[in-house]
PAMIKOL-9230 format. One record per residue (C-alpha): x, y, z; residue in three letters. Coordinates in steps of 0.25 Angstrom, whole numbers, plus 5000, padded with zeros to 4 digits. Layout:
% residues N
XYZALA ...
This chain:
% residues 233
492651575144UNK 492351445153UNK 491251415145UNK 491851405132UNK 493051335137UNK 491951205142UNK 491151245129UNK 492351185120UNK 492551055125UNK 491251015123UNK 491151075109UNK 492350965105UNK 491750845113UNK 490450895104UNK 491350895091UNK 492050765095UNK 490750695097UNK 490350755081UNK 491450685075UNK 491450555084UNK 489950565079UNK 490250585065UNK 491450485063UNK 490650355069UNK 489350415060UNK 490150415050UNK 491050295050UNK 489850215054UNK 488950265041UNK 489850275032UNK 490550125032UNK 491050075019UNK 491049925013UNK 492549955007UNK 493650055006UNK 494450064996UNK 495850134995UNK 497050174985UNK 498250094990UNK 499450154981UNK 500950174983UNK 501350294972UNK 502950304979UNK 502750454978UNK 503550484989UNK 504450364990UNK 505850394991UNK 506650284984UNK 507850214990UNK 509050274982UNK 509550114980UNK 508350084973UNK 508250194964UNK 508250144950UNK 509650174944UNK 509950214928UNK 510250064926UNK 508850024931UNK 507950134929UNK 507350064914UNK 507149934918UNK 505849904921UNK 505249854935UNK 503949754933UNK 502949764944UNK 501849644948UNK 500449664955UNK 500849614969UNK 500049494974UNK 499149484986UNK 499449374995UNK 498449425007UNK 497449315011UNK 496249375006UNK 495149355000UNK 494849484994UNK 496249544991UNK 495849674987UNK 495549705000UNK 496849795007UNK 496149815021UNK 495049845030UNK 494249965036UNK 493749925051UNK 492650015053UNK 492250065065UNK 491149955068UNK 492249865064UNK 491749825049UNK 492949795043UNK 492949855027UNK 493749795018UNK 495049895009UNK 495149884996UNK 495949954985UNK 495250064978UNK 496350074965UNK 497349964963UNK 497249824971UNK 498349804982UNK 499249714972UNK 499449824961UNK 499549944972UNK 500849874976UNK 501249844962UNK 500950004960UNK 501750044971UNK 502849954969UNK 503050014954UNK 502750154959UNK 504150134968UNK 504750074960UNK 504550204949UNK 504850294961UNK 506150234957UNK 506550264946UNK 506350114941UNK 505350084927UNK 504150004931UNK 503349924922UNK 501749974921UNK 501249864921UNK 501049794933UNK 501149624930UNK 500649504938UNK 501849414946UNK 501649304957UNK 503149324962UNK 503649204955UNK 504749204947UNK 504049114937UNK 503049204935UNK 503549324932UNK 502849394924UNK 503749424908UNK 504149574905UNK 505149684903UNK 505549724917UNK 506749674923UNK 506049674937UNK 504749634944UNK 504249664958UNK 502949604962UNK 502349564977UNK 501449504985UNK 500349594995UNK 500449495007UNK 499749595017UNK 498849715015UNK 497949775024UNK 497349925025UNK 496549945039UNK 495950065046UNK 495250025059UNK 493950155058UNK 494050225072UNK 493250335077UNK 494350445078UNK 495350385071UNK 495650275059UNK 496650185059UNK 497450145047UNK 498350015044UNK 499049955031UNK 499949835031UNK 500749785019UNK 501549655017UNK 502149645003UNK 502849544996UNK 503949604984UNK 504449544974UNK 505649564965UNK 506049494953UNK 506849494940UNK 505949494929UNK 507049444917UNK 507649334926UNK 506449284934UNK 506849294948UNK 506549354961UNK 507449454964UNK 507049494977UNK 505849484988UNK 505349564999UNK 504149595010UNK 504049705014UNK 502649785024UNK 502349885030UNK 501149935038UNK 500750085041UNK 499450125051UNK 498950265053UNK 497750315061UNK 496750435054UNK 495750525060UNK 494850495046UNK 494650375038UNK 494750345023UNK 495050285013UNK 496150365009UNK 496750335021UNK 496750195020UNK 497250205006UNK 498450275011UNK 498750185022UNK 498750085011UNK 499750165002UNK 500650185012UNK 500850045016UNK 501150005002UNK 501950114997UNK 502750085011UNK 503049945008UNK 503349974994UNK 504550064997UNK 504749955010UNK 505149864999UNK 506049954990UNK 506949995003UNK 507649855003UNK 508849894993UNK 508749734990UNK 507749784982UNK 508449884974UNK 509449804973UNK 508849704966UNK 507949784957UNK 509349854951UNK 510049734947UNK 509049674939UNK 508549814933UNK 509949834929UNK 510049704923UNK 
């Protein structure tokens, strides 16, 4: 019985020293030139504010939705983050679907459906000026600007840490008049640490940040508020 009982600690130290063997291995042989992820908010589970439910009144006017615009000083924009590996190379994020701007977009109109409200399909192009809005049947547009956006993971031996950070700009306006109705900033940052790395992971960290914002936005009742008046105008 004593010799079992010393036989098994050395069989887990044998079994740690395999997978700490395998994971730098592997990390180290297999490192990439890029990653790419799916950043996409599909407000599934969202539960919508009661206030900003769309009421009979509103329910067939149509919402018009601009591609957001990134203001983040870079040089190449597509880029949403960085993996650091674990001989600190840095690898640059990229979307793997649909670039950051039109993710937002998406997400903003798949809320916006969640609740009961009529979106336009086509997503149309808007610098935020009321001089420049763009000419169309809906009554409302929301558009934005990306002013922070970063997706890390810091690569460690026994465990991966994942960030995201988003600062958005939003944008509401009154399509038939040609005036700002309302604006708002709103961010959010979410971190988590993982046993495994992927992209998958990254993506969803991505995700989350953006479907958080998103649903940030719609919680000031402002908002509703203003959206109502003119859809039932």
């Amino acid at each position: 019985m004593k010799n079992n009982c010393s036989i098994v600690p050395k069989i887990i130290v044998v079994l740690v020293l395999i997978a700490f063997g395998l994971n730098i291995s592997g990390g180290c042989a297999s490192a990439a030139s890029l990653y790419s992820v799916n950043m996409r908010y599909t407000a599934a589970e969202a539960v919508i504010p009661a206030y900003l439910k769309a009421e009979e009144k509103t329910r067939d006017a149509i919402i018009t939705v601009a591609e957001f615009t990134d203001t983040r000083q870079l040089d190449d924009k597509k880029i949403i983050g960085r993996v650091t590996e674990r001989d600190d190379t840095k690898v640059p994020v990229f979307p793997k679907y649909v670039i950051a701007t039109k993710a937002a977009a998406n997400g903003i109109k798949e809320y916006l459906k969640k609740a009961g409200y009529k979106v336009a399909d086509k997503i149309v192009q808007w610098d935020l000026k009321e001089e420049t809005m763009p000419k169309g049947s809906g009554k409302v547009i929301i558009g934005g600007n990306i002013e922070e956006l970063e997706v890390t993971c810091w690569r460690g031996v026994f465990t991966n840490s994942y960030k995201a950070s988003l600062k958005l700009t939003i944008v509401f306006a009154d399509l038939a008049k040609g005036r700002i109705l309302y604006k708002s900033k709103v961010e959010n940052a979410s971190s988590k640490g993982h046993i495994s790395f992927s992209e998958e992971q990254l993506g969803e960290e991505a995700s989350t940040v953006l479907g958080d914002a998103i649903e940030k936005v719609f919680e000031e009742k402002a908002v509703a508020q203003k959206i109502k008046e003119v859809l039932s105008q």
